[in-house]
DRENZA-724207 format. One record per atom (N, C-alpha, C, O, CB): residue number from 1; chain; atom name; y, z, x. Coordinates in pm, whole numbers, plus 50000, padded with zeros to 5 digits. Last residue first. Glycine has a CB too. Layout:
// DRENZA-724207
+-----+-----+------+-------+-------+-------+
! seq ! mol ! atom ! north !    up !  east !
+-----+-----+------+-------+-------+-------+
! NUM !   A !   CA !     Y !     Z !     X !
...
+-----+-----+------+-------+-------+-------+
***
This chain:
// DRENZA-724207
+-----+-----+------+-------+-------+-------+
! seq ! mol ! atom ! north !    up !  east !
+-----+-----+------+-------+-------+-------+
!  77 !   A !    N ! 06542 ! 13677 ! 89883 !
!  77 !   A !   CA ! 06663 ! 13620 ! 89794 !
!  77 !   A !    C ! 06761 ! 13543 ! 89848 !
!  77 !   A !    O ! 06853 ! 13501 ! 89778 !
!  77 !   A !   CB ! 06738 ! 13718 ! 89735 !
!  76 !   A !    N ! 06391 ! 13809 ! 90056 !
!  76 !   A !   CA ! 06354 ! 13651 ! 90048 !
!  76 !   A !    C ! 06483 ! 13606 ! 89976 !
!  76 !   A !    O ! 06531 ! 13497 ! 90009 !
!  76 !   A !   CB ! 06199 ! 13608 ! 89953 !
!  75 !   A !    N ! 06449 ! 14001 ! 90079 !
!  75 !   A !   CA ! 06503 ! 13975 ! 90181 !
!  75 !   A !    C ! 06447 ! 13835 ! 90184 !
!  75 !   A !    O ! 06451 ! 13759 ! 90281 !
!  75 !   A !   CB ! 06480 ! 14069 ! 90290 !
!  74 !   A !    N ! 06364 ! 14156 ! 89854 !
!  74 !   A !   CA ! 06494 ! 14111 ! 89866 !
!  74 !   A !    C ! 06516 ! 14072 ! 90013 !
!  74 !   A !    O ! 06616 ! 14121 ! 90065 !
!  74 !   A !   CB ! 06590 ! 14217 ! 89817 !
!  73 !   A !    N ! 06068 ! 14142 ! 89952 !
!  73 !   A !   CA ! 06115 ! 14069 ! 89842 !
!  73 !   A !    C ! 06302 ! 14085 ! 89802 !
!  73 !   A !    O ! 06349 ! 14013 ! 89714 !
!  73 !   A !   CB ! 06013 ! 14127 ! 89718 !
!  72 !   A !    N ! 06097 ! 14347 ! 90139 !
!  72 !   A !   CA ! 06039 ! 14213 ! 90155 !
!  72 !   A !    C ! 06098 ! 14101 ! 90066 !
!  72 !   A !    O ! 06159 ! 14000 ! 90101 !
!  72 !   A !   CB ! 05895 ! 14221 ! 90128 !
!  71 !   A !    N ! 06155 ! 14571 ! 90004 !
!  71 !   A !   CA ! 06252 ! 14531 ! 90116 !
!  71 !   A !    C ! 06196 ! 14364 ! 90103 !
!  71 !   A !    O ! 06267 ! 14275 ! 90056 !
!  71 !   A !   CB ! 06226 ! 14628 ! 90295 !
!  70 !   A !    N ! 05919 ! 14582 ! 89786 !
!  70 !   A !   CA ! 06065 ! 14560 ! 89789 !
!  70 !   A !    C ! 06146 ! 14501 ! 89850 !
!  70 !   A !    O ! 06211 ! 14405 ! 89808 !
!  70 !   A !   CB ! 06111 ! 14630 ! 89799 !
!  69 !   A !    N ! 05734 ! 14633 ! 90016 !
!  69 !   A !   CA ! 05687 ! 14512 ! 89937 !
!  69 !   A !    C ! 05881 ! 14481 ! 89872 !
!  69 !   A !    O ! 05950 ! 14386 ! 89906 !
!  69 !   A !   CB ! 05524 ! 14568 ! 89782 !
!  68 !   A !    N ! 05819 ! 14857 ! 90117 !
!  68 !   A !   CA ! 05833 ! 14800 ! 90205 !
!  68 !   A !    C ! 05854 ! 14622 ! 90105 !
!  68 !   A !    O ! 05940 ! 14535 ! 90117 !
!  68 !   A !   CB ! 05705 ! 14846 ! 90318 !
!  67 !   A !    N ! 05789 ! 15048 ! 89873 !
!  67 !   A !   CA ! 05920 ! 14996 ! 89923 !
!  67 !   A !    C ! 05936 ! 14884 ! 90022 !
!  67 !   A !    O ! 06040 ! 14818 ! 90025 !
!  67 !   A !   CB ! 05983 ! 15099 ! 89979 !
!  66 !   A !    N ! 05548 ! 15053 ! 89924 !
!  66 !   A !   CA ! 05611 ! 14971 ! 89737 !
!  66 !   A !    C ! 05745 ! 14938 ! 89810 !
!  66 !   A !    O ! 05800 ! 14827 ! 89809 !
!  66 !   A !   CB ! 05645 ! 15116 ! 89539 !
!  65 !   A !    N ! 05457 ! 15199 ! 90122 !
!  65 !   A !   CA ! 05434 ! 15041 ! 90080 !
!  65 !   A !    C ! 05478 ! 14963 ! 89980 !
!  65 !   A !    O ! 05457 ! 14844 ! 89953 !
!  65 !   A !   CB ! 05324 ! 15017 ! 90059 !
!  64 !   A !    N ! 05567 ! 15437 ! 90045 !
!  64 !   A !   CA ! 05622 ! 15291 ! 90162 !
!  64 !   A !    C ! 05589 ! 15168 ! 90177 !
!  64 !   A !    O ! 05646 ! 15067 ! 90220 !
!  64 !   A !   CB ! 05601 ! 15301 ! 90287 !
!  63 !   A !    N ! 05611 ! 15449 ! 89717 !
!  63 !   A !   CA ! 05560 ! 15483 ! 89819 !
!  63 !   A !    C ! 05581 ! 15378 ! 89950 !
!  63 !   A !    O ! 05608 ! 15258 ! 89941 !
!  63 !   A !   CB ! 05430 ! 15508 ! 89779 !
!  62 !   A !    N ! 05853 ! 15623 ! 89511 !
!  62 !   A !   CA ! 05820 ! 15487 ! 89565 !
!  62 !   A !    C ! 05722 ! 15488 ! 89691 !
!  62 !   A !    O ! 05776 ! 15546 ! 89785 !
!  62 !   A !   CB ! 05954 ! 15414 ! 89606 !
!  61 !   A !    N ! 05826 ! 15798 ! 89144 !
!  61 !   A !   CA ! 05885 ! 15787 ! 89298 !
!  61 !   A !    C ! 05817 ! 15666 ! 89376 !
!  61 !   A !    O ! 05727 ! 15606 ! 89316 !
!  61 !   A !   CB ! 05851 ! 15934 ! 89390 !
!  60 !   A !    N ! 05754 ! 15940 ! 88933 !
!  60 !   A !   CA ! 05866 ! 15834 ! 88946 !
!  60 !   A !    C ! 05903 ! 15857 ! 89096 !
!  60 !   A !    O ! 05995 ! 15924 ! 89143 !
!  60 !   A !   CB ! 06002 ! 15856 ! 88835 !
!  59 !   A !    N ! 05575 ! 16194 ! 88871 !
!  59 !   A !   CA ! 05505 ! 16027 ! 88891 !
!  59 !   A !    C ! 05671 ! 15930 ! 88942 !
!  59 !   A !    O ! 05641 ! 15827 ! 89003 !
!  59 !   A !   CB ! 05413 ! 15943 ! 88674 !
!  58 !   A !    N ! 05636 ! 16430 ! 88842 !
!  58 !   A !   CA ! 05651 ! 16374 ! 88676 !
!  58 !   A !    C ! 05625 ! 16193 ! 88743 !
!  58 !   A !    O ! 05651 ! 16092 ! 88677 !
!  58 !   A !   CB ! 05872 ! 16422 ! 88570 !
!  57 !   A !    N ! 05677 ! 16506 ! 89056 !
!  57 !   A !   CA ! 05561 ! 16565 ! 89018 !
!  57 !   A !    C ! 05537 ! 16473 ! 88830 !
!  57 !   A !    O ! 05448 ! 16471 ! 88745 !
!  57 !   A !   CB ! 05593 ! 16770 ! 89027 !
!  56 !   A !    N ! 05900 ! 16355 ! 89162 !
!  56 !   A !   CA ! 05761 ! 16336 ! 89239 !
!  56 !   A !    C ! 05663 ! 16380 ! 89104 !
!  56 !   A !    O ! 05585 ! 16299 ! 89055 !
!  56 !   A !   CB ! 05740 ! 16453 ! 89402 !
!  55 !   A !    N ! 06113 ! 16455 ! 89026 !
!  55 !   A !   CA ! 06086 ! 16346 ! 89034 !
!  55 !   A !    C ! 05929 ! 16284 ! 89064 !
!  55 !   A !    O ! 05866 ! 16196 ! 89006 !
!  55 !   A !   CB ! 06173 ! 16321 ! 89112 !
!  54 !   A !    N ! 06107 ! 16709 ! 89152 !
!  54 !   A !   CA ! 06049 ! 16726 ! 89033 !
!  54 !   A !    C ! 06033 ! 16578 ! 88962 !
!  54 !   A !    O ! 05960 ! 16565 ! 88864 !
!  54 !   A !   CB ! 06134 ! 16828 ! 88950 !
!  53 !   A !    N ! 06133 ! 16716 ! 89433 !
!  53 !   A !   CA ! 06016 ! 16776 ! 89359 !
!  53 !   A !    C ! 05960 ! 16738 ! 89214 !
!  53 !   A !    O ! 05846 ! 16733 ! 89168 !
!  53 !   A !   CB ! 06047 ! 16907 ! 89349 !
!  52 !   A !    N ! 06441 ! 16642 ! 89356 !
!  52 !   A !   CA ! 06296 ! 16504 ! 89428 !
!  52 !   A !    C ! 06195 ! 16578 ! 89410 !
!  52 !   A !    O ! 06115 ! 16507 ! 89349 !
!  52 !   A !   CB ! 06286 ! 16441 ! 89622 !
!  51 !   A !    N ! 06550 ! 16838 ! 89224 !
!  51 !   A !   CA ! 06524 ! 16718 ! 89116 !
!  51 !   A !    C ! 06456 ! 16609 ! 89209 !
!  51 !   A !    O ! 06418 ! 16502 ! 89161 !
!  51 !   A !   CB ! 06680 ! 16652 ! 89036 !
!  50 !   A !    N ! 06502 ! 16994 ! 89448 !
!  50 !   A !   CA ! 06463 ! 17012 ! 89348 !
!  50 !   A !    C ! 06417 ! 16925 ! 89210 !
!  50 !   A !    O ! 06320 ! 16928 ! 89134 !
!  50 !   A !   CB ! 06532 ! 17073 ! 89341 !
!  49 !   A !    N ! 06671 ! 16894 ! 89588 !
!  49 !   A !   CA ! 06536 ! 16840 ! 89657 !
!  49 !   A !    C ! 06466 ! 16911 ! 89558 !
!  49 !   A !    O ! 06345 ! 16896 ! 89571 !
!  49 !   A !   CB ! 06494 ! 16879 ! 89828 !
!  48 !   A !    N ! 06958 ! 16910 ! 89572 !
!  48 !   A !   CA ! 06880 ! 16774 ! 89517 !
!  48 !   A !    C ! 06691 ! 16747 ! 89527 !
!  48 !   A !    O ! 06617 ! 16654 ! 89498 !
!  48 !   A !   CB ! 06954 ! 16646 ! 89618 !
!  47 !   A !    N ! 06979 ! 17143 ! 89509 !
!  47 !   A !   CA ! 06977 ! 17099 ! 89361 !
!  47 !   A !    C ! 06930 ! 16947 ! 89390 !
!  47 !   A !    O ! 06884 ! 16871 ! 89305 !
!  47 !   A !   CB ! 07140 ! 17115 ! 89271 !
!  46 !   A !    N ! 07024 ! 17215 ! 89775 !
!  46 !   A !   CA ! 06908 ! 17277 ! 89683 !
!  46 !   A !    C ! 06830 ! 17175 ! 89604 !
!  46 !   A !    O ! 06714 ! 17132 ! 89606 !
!  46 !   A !   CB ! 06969 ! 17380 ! 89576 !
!  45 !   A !    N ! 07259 ! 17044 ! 89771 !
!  45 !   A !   CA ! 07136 ! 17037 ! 89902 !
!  45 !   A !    C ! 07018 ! 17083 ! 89797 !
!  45 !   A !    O ! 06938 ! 17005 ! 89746 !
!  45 !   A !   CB ! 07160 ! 17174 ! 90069 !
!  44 !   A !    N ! 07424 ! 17210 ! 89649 !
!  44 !   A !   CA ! 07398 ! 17064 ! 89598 !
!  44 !   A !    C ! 07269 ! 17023 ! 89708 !
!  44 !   A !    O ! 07186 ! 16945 ! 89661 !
!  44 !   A !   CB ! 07560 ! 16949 ! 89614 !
!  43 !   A !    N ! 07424 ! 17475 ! 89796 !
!  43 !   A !   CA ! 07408 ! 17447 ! 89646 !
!  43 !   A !    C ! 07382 ! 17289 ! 89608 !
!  43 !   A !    O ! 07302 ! 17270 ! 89516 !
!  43 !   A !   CB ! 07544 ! 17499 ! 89571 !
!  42 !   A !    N ! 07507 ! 17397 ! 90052 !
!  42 !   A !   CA ! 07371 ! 17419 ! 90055 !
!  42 !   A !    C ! 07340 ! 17417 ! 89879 !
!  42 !   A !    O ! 07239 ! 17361 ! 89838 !
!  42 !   A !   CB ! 07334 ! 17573 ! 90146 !
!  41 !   A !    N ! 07758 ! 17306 ! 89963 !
!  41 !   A !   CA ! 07670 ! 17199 ! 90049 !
!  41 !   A !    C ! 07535 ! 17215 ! 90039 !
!  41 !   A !    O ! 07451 ! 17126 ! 90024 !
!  41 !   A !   CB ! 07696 ! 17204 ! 90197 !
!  40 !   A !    N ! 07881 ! 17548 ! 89915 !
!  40 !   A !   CA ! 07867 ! 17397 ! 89786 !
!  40 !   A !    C ! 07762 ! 17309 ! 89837 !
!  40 !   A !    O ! 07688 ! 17245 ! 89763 !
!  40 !   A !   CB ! 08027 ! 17276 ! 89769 !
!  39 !   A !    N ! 07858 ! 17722 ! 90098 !
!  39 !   A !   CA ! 07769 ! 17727 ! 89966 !
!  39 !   A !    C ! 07778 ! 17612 ! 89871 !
!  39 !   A !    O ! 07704 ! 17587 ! 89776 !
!  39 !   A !   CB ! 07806 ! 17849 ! 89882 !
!  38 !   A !    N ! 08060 ! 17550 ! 90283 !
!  38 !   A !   CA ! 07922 ! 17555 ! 90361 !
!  38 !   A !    C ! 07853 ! 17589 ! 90176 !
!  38 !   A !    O ! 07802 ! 17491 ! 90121 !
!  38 !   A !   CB ! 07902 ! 17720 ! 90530 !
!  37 !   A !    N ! 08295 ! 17619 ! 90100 !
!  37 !   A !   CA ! 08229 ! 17416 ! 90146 !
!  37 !   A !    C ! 08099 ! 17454 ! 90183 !
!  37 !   A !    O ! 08009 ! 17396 ! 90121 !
!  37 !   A !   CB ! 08316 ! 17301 ! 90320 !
!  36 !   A !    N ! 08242 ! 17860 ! 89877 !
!  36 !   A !   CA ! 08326 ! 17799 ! 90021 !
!  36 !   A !    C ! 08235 ! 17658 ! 90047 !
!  36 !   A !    O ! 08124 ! 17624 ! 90005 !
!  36 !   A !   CB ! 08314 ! 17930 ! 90190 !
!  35 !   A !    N ! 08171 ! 17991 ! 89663 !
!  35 !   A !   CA ! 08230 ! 17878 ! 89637 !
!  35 !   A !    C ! 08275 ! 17773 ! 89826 !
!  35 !   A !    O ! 08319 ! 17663 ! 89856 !
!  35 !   A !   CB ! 08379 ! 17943 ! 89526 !
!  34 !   A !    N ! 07966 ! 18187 ! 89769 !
!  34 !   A !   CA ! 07924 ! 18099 ! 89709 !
!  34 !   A !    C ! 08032 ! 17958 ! 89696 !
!  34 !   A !    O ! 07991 ! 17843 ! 89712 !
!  34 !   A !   CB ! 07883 ! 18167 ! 89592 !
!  33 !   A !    N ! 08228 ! 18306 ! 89874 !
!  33 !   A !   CA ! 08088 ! 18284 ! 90002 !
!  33 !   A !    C ! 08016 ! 18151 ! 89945 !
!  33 !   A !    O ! 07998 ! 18047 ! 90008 !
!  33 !   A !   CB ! 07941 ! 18444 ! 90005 !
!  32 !   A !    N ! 08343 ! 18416 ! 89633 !
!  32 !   A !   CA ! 08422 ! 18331 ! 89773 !
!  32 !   A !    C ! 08311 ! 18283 ! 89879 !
!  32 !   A !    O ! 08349 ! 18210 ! 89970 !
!  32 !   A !   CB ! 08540 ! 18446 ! 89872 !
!  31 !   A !    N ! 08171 ! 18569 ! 89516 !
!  31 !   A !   CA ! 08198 ! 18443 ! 89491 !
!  31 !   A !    C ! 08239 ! 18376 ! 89572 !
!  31 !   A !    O ! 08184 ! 18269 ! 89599 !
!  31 !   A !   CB ! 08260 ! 18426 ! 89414 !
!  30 !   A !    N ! 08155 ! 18790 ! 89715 !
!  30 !   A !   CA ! 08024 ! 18711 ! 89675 !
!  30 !   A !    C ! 08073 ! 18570 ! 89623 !
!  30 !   A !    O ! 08030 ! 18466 ! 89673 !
!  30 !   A !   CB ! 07932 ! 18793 ! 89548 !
!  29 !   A !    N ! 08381 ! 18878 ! 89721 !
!  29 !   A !   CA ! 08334 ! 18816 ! 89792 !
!  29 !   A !    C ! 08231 ! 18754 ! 89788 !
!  29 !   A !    O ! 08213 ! 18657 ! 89862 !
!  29 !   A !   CB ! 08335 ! 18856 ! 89855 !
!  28 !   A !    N ! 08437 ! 18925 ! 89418 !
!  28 !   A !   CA ! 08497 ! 18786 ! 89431 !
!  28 !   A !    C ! 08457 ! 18804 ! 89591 !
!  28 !   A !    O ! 08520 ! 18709 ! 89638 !
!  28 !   A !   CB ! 08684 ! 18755 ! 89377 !
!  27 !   A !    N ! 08236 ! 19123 ! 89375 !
!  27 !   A !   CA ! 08212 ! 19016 ! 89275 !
!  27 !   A !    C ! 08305 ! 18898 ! 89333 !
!  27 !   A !    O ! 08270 ! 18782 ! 89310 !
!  27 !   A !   CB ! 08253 ! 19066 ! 89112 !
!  26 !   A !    N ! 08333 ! 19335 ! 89563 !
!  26 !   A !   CA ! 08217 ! 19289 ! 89599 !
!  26 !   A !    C ! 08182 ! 19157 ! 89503 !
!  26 !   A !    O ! 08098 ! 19081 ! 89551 !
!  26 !   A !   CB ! 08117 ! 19406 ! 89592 !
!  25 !   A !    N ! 08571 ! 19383 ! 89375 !
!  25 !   A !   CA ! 08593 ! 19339 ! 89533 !
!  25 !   A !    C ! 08479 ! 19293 ! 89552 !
!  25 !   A !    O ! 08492 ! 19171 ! 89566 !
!  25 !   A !   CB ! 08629 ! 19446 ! 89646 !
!  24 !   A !    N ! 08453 ! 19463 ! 89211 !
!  24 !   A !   CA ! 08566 ! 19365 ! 89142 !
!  24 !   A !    C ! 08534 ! 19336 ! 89321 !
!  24 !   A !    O ! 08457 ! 19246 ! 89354 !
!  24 !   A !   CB ! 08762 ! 19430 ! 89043 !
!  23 !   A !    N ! 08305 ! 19737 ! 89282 !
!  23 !   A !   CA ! 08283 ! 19585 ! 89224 !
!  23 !   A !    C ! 08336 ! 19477 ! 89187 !
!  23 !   A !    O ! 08269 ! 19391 ! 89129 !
!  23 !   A !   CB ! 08247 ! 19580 ! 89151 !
!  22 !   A !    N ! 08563 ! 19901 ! 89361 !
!  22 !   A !   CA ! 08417 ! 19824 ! 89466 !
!  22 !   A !    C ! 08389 ! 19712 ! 89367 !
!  22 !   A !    O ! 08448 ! 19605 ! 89375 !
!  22 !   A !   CB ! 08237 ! 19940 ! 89497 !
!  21 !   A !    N ! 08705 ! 19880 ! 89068 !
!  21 !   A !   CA ! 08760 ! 19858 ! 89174 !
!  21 !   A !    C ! 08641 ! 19799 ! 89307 !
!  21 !   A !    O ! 08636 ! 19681 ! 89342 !
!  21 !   A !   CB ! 08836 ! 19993 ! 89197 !
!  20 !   A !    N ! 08443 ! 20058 ! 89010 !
!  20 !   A !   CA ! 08522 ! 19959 ! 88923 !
!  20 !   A !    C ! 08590 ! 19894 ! 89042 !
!  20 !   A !    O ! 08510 ! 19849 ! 89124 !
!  20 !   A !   CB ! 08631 ! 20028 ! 88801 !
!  19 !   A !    N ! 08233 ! 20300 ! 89096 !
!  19 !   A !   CA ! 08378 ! 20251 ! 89123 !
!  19 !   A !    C ! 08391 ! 20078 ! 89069 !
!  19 !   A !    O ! 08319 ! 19993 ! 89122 !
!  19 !   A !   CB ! 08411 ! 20267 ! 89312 !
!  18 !   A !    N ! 08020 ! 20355 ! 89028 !
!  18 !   A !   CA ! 08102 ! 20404 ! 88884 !
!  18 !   A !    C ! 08201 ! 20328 ! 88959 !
!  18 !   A !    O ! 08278 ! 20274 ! 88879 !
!  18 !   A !   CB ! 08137 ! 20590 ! 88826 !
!  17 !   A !    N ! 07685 ! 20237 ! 89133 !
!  17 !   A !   CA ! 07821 ! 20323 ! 89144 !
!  17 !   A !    C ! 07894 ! 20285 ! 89001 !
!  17 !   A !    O ! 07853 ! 20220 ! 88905 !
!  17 !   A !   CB ! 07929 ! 20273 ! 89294 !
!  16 !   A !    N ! 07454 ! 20138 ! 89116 !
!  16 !   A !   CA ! 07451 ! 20311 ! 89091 !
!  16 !   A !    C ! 07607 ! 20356 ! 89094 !
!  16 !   A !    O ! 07650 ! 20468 ! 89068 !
!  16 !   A !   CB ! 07356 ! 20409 ! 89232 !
!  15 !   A !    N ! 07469 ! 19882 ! 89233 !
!  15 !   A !   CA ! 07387 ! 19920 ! 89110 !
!  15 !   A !    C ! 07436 ! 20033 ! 89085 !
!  15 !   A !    O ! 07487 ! 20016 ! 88975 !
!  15 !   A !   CB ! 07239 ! 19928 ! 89118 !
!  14 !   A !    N ! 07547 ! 19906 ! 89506 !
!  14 !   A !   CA ! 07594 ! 19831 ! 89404 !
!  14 !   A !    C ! 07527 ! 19907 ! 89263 !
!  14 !   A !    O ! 07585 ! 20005 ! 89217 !
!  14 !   A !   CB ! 07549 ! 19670 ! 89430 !
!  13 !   A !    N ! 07334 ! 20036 ! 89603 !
!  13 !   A !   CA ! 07516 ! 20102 ! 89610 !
!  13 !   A !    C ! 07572 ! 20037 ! 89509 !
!  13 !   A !    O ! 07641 ! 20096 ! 89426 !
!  13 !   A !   CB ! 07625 ! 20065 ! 89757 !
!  12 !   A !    N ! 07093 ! 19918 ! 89600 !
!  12 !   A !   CA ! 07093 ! 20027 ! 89517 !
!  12 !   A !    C ! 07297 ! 20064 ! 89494 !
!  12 !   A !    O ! 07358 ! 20103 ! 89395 !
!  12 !   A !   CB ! 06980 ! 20168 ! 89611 !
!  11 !   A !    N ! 07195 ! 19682 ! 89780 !
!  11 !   A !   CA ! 07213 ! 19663 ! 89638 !
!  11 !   A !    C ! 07188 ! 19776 ! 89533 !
!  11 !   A !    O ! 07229 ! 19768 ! 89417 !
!  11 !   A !   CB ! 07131 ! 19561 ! 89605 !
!  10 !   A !    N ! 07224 ! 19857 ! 90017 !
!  10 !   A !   CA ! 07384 ! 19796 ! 89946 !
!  10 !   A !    C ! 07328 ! 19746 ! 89809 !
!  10 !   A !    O ! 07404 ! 19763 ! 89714 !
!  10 !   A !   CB ! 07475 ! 19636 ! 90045 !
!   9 !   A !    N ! 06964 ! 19926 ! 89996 !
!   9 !   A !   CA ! 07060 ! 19999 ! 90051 !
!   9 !   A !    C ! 07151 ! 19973 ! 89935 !
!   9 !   A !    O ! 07164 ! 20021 ! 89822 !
!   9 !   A !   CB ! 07105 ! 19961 ! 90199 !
!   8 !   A !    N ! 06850 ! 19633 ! 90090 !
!   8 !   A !   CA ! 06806 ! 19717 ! 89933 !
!   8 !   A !    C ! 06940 ! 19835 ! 89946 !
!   8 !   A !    O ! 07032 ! 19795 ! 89875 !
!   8 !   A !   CB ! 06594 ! 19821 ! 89932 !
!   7 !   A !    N ! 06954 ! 19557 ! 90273 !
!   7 !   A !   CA ! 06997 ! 19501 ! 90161 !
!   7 !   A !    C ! 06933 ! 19591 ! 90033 !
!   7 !   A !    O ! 06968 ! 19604 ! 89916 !
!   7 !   A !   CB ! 06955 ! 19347 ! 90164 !
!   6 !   A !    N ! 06859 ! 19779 ! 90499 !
!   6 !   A !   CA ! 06974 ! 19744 ! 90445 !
!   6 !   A !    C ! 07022 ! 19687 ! 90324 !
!   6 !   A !    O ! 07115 ! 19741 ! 90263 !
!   6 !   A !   CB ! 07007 ! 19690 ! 90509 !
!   5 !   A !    N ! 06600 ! 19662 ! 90438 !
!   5 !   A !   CA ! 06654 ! 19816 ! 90395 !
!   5 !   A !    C ! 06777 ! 19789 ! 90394 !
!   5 !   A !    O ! 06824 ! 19770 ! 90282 !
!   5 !   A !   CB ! 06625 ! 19948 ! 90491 !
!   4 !   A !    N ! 06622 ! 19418 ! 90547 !
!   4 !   A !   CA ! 06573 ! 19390 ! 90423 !
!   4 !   A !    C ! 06582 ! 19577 ! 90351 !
!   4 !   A !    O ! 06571 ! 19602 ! 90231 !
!   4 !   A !   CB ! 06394 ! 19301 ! 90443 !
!   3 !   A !    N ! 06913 ! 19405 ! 90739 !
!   3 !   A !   CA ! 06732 ! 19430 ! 90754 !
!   3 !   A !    C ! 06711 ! 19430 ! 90616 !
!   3 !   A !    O ! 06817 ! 19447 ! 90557 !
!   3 !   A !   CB ! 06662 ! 19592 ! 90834 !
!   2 !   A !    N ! 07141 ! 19113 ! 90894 !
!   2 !   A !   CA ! 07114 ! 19257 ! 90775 !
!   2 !   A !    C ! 06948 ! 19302 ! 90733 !
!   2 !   A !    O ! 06871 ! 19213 ! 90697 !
!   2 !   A !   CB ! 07192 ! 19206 ! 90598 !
!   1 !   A !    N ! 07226 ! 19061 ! 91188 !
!   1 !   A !   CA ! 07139 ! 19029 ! 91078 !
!   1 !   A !    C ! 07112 ! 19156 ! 90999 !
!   1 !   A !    O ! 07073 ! 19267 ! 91035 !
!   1 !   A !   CB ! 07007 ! 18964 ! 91127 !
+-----+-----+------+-------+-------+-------+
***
């Protein structure tokens, strides 16, 4: 596990260097991490409980009793 000095560390390294070449390398592992199945999963994971936060807070959502009254009523059909 990387210590929160550590990451300041590597991101001052990042920031302060002149090598061209390090950053091209450090820009497509970062991407490759972000694009791999596990970062798509947690990226769409994020993005959904974000738009249910934000569903909730703007009123459009179902409470168990609305749903239950639902279930009920399609199960008379």
């Amino acid at each position: 596990m990387t210590t929160v000095f550590e990451r300041k560390k590597i991101a001052e390294l990042v920031l302060t260097t002149q090598d061209e070449v390090l950053l091209e390398k450090v820009k497509v592992l970062i991407q490759a991490k972000l694009n791999s199945p596990k970062g798509n999963f947690i990226r769409k994971y994020n993005k959904e409980i974000a738009d249910a936060v934000a569903r909730v807070r703007s009123g459009k959502f179902v409470t168990e009793q609305d749903a239950d009254a639902i279930l009920a009523e399609w199960e008379r059909k």
